[in-house]
N, C-alpha and C positions, 0 to 999 in steps of 0.2 A: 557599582560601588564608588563610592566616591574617592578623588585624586586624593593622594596624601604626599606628605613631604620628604620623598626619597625620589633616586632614579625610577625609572618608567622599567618594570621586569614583565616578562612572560610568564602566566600561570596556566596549568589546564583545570580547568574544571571541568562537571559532568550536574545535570539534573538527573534527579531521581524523586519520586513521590512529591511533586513539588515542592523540592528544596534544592538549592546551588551544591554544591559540595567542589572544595578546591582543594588541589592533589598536595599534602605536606609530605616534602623531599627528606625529611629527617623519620618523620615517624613510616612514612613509606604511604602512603594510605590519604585517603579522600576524607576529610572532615567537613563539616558542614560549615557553610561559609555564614557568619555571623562579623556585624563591624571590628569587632575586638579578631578574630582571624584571618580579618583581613591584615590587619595591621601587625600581626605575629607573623602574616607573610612575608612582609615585605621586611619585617626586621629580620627573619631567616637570611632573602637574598640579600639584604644588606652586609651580614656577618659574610656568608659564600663569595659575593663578587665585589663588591665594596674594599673589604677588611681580607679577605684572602682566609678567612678561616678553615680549618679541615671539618670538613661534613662528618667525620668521623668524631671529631671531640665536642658537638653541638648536641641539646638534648632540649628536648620540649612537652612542656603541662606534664610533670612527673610528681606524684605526692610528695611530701615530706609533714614530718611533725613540727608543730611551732608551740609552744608549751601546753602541750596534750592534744592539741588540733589538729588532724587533717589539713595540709595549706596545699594548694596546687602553684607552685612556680612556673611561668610564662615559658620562658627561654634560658638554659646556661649554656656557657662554654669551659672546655676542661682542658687542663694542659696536662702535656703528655703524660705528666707525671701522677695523673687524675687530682690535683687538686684543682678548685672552683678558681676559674680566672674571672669570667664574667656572667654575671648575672642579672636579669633584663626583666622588666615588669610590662605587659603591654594594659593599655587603656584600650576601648573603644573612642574613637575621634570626637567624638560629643561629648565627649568623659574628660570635663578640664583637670588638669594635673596638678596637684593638691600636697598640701603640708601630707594631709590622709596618705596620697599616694606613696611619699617617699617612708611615712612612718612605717604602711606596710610591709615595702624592700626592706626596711632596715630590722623590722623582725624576723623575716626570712635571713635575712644575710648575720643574723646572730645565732644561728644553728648552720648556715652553710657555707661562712664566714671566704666569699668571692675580693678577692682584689680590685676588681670592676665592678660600676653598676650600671645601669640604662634604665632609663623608663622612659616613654614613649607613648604616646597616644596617635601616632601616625602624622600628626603637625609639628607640636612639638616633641624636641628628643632632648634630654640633662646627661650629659654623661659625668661621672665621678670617680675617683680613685679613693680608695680607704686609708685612713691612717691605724688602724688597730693597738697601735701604742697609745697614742694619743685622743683615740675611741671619736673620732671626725671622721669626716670625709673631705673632699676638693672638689670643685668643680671643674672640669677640664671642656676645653674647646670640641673635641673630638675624642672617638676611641683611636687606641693605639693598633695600630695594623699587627695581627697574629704572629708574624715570625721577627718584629722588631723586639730591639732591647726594649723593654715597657717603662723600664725607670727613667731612661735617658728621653723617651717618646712623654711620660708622666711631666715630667718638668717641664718639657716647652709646650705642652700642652693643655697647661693647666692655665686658668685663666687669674689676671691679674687681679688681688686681693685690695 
C-alpha cells in the first residue's frame, strides 16, 4: 500500500481467498484492506497514539440518516458525555479532496452536529472547528489533543484569517 502522510504504525493483517484484510482495533475484526481503509487506518492510530484519544469513545463506518438517506460516516469521536467531538471523512489517496468532499461532511455534520472535523485522504489532512452560531467553520493548524481544554487548544490553533 502506498506511504501516506502520517507517522509509520504497525498493522496485522491476514489473506484470505485472495484478498488482504487488516485487523480494525475499534471494530475488533479484519476488514478488507481497500485504499480508503487503509487510510481510515492510519487516521484510527492517528486519533489512539498521536492525539491520545480513548479507544473507547472512537466509533467507525456506523449508518446514520442524512435527509432520508442511509450515509455511512468514516470515523467519530465522543466525549464522555456522548456528544460528537469529532468527526472525520476519509478519502482514498487518489481521491483529491474537493469543495464535494467537505459539502459532504458538512451534511453529515447537520444531523450529527461534531465540534471537530477531519477529512483526509491519507496526504492531505483539513482539520476544522464549527462555529454553529454563526453556521461556519475555521480552519485550524492541527487537531486538539483529547484531554486538552479545546477552546483554549481552538484558538491557537486556528490558522491565521
Amino acid at each position: 500500500m502506498q506511504k501516506l502522510n502520517f507517522p509509520t504504525y504497525s498493522f496485522r493483517f491476514k489473506n484470505s481467498e485472495n484478498k488482504v484484510f487488516i485487523f480494525d482495533e475499534i471494530r475488533k475484526k479484519f476488514v478488507v484492506l481497500t485504499p480508503e481503509e487503509w487510510v481510515r487506518q492510519h487516521v484510527v492510530q492517528f486519533l489512539l497514539i498521536e492525539k491520545k484519544y480513548s479507544k473507547s469513545y472512537i466509533n467507525v463506518e456506523k449508518s446514520i440518516k442524512v435527509n432520508g438517506l442511509t450515509k455511512r460516516y468514516d470515523v467519530v469521536v465522543f466525549q464522555p458525555n456522548g456528544k460528537l467531538f469529532l468527526l472525520i471523512e476519509c478519502k482514498a489517496p487518489e481521491v483529491a479532496i474537493s469543495q464535494n468532499t467537505f459539502d459532504q461532511i458538512a451534511r453529515y455534520n447537520m444531523v450529527l452536529e461534531s465540534e471537530y472535523l477531519m477529512v483526509t485522504n491519507g496526504l492531505n489532512h483539513y482539520f476544522c472547528q464549527m462555529d454553529f452560531e454563526k453556521e461556519q467553520y475555521y480552519f485550524l493548524r492541527e487537531l486538539p489533543n483529547y484531554k486538552s481544554n479545546t477552546n483554549e487548544i481552538a484558538s491557537q490553533t486556528r490558522n491565521d484569517e
